[in-house]
Structure formats: C-alpha cells, structure tokens
N, C-alpha and C positions, 0 to 999 in steps of 0.2 A: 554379521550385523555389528555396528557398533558398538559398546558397551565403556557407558560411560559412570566412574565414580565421582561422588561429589568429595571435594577438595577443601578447603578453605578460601580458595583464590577465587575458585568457580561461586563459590555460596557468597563472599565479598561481590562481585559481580552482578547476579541475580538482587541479592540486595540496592545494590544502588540502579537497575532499573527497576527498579520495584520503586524506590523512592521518586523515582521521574514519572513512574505510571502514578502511585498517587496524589502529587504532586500538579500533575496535567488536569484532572478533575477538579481542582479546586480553579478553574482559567475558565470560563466561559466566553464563546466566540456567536459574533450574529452567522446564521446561517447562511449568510449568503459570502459570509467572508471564508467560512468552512470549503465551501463549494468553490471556491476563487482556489482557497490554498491548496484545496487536494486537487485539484487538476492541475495547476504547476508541479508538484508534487507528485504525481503519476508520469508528465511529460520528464523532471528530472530522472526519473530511476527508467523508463526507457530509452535515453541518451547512454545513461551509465552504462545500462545491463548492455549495453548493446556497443557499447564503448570500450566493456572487459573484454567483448570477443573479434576486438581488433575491426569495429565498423567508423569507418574514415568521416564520418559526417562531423560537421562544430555542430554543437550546441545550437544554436543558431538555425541551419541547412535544419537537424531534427527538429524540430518544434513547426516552422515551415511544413514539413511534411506530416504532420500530426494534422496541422491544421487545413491541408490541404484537401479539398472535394475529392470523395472516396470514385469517383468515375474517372479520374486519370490516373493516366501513366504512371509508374515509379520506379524508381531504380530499387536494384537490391537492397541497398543499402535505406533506402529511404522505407522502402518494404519491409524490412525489419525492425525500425526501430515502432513504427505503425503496427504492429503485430503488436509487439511488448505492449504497447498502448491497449490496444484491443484486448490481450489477455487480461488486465489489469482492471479492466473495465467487466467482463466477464466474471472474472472472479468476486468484485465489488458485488454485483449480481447476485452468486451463490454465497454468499457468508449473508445476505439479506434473508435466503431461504433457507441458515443455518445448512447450508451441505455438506457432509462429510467427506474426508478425506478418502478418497478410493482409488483402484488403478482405471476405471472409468474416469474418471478426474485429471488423473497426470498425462491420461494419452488426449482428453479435450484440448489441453490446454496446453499440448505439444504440439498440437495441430493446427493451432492458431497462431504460436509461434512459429512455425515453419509455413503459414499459409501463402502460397504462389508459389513453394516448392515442387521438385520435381515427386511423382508418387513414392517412391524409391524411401525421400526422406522422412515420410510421415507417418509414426506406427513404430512398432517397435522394431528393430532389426532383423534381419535373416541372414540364412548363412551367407558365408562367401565364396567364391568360385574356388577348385580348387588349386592348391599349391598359394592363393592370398592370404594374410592377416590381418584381421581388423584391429587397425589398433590409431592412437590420436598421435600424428608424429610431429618431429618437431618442421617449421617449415624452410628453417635454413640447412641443417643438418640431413635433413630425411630420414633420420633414424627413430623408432618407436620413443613416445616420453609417456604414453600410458599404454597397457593392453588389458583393457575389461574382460568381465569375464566371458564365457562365451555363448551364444543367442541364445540355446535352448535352455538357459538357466537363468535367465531373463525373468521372464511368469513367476517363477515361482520368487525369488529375489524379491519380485515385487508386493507378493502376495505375502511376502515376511515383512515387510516396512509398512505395508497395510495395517495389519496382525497388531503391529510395534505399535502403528501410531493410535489403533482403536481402544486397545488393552491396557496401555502401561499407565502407568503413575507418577510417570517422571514430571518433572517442570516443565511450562509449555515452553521454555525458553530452550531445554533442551530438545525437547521434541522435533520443535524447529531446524535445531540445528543438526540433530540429526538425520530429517530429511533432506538436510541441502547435501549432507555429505554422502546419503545413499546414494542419490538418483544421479549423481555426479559422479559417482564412482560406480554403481552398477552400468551406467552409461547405457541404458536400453536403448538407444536413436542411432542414428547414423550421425543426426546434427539437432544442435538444440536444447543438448545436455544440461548444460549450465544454466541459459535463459528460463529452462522449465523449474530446473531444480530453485533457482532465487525466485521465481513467481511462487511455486508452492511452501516455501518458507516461510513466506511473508506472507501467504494464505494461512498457513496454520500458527502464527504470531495474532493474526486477524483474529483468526474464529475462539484463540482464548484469552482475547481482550487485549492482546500487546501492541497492537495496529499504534497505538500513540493517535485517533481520529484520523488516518489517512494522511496526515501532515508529514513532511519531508520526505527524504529516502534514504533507504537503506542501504541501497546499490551504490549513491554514491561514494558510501566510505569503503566499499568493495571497490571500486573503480579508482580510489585515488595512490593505492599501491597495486594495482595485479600481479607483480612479482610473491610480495607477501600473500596475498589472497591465494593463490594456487600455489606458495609453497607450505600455508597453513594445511590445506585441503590433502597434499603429498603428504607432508608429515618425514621427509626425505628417506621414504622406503620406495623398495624398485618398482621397478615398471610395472611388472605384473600384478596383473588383480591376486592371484593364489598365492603370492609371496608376500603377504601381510597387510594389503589394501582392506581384504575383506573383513578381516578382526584385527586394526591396528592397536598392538602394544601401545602405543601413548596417545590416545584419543582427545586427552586433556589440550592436546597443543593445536587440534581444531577448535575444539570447544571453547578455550580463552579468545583464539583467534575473536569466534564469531562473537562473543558476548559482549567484547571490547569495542566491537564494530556497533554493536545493540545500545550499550550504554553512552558512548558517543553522539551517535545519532538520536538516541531518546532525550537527552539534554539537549540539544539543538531544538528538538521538538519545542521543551518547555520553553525557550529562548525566543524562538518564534513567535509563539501562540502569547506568550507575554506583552510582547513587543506590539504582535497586533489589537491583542484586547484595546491598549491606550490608543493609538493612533487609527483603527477600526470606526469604536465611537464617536472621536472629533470628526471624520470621516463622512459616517454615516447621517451623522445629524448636518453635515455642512450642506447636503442633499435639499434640507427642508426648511421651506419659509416661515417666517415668523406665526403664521398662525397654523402651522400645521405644527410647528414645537409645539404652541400653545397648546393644540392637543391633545396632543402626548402628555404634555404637563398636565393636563386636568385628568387623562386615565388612569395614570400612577398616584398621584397627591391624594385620587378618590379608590384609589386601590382596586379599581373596576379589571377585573381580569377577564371577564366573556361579557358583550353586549352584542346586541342587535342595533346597527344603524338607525332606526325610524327612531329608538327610546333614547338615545343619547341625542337627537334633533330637535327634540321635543323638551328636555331637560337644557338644551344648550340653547335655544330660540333660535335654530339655526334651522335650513334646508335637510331634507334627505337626502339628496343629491349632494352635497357641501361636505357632508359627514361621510360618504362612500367613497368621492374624490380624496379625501386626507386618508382614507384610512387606505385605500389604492396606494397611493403615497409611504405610507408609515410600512406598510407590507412592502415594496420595493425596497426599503432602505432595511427591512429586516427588526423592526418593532413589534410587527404585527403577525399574527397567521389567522389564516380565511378560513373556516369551517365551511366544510363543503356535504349539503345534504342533497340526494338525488341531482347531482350535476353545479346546484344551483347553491349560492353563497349566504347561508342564512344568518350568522355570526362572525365576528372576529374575538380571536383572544391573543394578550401579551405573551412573545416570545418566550423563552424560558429566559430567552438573552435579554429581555425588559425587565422582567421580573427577577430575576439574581443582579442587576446593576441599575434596580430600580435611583436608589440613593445618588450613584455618581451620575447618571443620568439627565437627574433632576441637576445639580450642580453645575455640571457642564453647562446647560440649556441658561443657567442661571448669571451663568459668567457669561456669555456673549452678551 
C-alpha cells in the first residue's frame, strides 16, 4: 500500500485547492446552466480518459457517439468512450445515494467500462495458461513495461484499499489519489485498469465534496501529457509489481503529480462558472418578454419567495392562466422551481439562483 507523508509542497497544494473549493461556493449558477455544464463536462473527460488509452476518435467523432441512439451499431472505439459516459453517469447516481466506496463498486463499474467486451475481460483476472505472463507490454518493443501482481493476490489487494479508504484520516485529496494509484497498479482486469481507476477517483473527490459541481474535467489535464501521467504513476522503478510498485520509496512524486493536475483543473473550474454566472443571466433573461421580466421584477422587489398562482392573479388583476404561463416561463429559464404535491403543481418558489442574485437581476432587467 501506498503510504504517503505530508510535505510542505503537498500541504501548499491541498491549500490552494482548498481555496478554489471555497472560492467556487461563493459563484452561484441557474440550474439549468449547471445541467448544460456538467454534461459537456462528463462528455470531455470521457474523450480524454479514453484518449489516455490510445482510442483514435477526435473530439468531435466522441460526442457524436455519446449522442448517438443507444440501438445502434458502434465501433469499439465509439463503444468506449460511451461506457466512460455511462459509468460517469452511474456513478452521479450512487454519490446521490451517498454509496460507499467498495470492491462491489470497482468491479460495477469495470463492467460498464468494458461493456460489449468479450466475458474474459469483465471481473477480476484469472490465472494464465501455462508457461504465459500476464503483464502490460510495450506495443512496439513487445517487451513487459508493467508486471502486476499476481491474480490470486488480487481480493485481498483490494480488500486492503477498501480497509484504507473506509478507515483512515488522510485528506480526501489524498485518498483520491491514492486509489488512482492502487487499482492501476494492482491492475486486477485484464483491460480497463486505468479508465476504472480515474472514474473512481473522481468518485471519491465527489463523495468528500471536491467534485468542484461536476464542472470540467479532470482527465483532461491527465490526457494533455500521458508521457508524464504514466511516468508520475511509474515513479521510474522496474517493471515489477514486488520490486517496489507495491510500497514505492517516493510516493510524493505521484502525489505532486496528481494534486497539480487537481489544482489546475479546480481553477479552471472557478474560471468557468465565473465566466458563466455574467453571461448565464444576460442569457437567460434574453429568453423572456417584457412582461414576463415584469414578473419576475414584481416577485423579487416583493420579496415573495413561495406563492400559489391563483393569489398572485388576484393581487396582480391578472388571469390564472397568465400567472401559470409566465411562471412555465420563469422555470424554463431557471428563475423559478415548481413544488410538486401528489403529482400535481401547487406552488412555485425562487431559485436559490434568484434569490442570492436577487440585486443584479433587478439591474440587468433594469438596463434593457
């Protein structure tokens, strides 16, 4: 198992995404632009992740096939990066249900990344015929550049990174990074190593708040060198697992790797979600007619945060029907949310994103 000490450089680090994490909370986004960003955002880091392990699609060809009707054909290649999609989406799922990290978990979610493979590759490894060795070679050379350890030490390998990740006390940032470098280095698959090991990473960044709201990706700043990415992960000790893989002497030199990759990407985050906040709202409101601003302006100015349609009809001299249309309206453009009793819609109330940008709101609407 890994075992990592904290440094100055590492605690510098930690600190400054810690300042992009608190930093990101003070940004408020309407919900519907949240939902726009993280599914561009899911579709980048499945091009990336799927990019590190040498899959030939542009940018372009993947998103295509993301968006492609799940009843046709695909190529492998298209197939994979559709997986990473799907685990991403999966996972979004279980951190909803808070679920903990398990070896029930890493083989889910191996399985979906390899799904349309052949049986062989899905599940943890078994042995090898004999006189073979299992090991990841290089593909021009043909000579071994890793040799994991071996299947039957598998379970238990994993049953110790479980153990680690339930028990310990570390930073979740290390945590993190710790599991990228287990499950990529015990190597339990035949194939898929890598893609599981960066989805559950970024699961267990998720489940202790470091997610940054689903915005950007991670994998892209893994994907813009792979040379350095896998020789952070090497650490330039030998091939074998038993020759110092398993407890490497300088652990620090993954651990920078990954955090620099974290704080990178978490400033982008802030960059983003800044960027959209201003151009979001002139946006959203360009959506709505002059008397559907008016509105708006009259539920903020009256500080009304939950009404009932019929009573604001009646205060406004206006229809029922009038008041339901705008507010149908004001909810599409993400002003508004529907309270929903027994099926049926008996209130609306202001966003969080109305109510924390009530002031600039009013201004904006003011200036047109």
């Amino acid at each position: 198992m890994i075992k990592v000490i904290l440094t100055n450089e590492i605690l510098k680090r930690i600190t400054a995404i810690d300042e992009n994490r608190f930093s990101l909370k003070t940004i408020e986004l309407p919900q519907l632009t949240m939902n726009r960003l993280r599914k561009n955002s899911k579709k980048k880091s499945s091009y990336a992740s799927n990019k590190i392990e040498g899959n030939p699609l542009t940018e372009a060809q993947a998103n295509e096939a993301m968006e492609r009707d799940e009843h046709k054909h695909f190529l492998k290649p298209e197939q994979e990066v559709r997986n990473y999609y799907l685990a991403l989406n999966l996972l979004e799922e279980k951190l909803c249900k808070k679920e903990p990290f398990s070896k029930k978990l890493i083989l889910e979610v191996q399985a979906l990344v390899e799904k349309g493979a052949s049986k062989e590759k899905i599940g943890l490894r078994g042995p090898m015929p004999p006189g073979m060795l299992f090991a990841v070679y290089d593909s021009q050379t043909g000579s071994p550049e890793y040799i994991p350890p071996e299947y039957s030490e598998i379970p238990s390998l994993l049953d110790e990174l479980v153990d680690y990740v339930r028990s310990t006390d570390d930073h979740p940032l290390m945590i993190a990074a710790v599991v990228h470098y287990q499950i990529v280095t015990i190597h339990p698959f035949e194939d898929g190593n890598g893609r599981t090991a960066r989805l559950l990473s970024g699961y267990i960044l998720d489940y202790y708040g470091y997610g940054f709201n689903g915005i950007g990706s991670l994998e892209e700043y893994f994907a813009y060198n792979p040379e350095e990415y896998y020789a952070s992960l090497q650490m330039g000790l030998p091939a074998l697992y038993y020759s110092g893989r398993e407890n490497p002497p300088h652990p620090e030199i993954w651990i920078l790797y990954f955090l620099r990759m974290v704080e990178l990407y978490s400033g982008k985050v802030c960059e983003i979600s800044r960027s959209s906040q201003h151009s979001e709202l002139a946006g959203s409101l360009s959506y709505l007619n002059a008397k559907e601003k008016a509105f708006l302006t009259f539920l903020l100015q009256n500080h009304i945060m939950e009404f009932a349609p019929i009573e604001v009809s009646r205060t406004l001299g206006i229809t029922n029907k009038t008041v339901i249309n705008r507010c149908v309206k004001l909810t599409g453009s993400g002003f508004l949310i529907p309270n929903i009793v027994k099926e049926r819609i008996r209130t609306y109330s202001l966003s969080p994103f109305s109510r924390h940008h009530a002031t600039e709101i009013l201004k904006t609407i003011s200036e047109k």
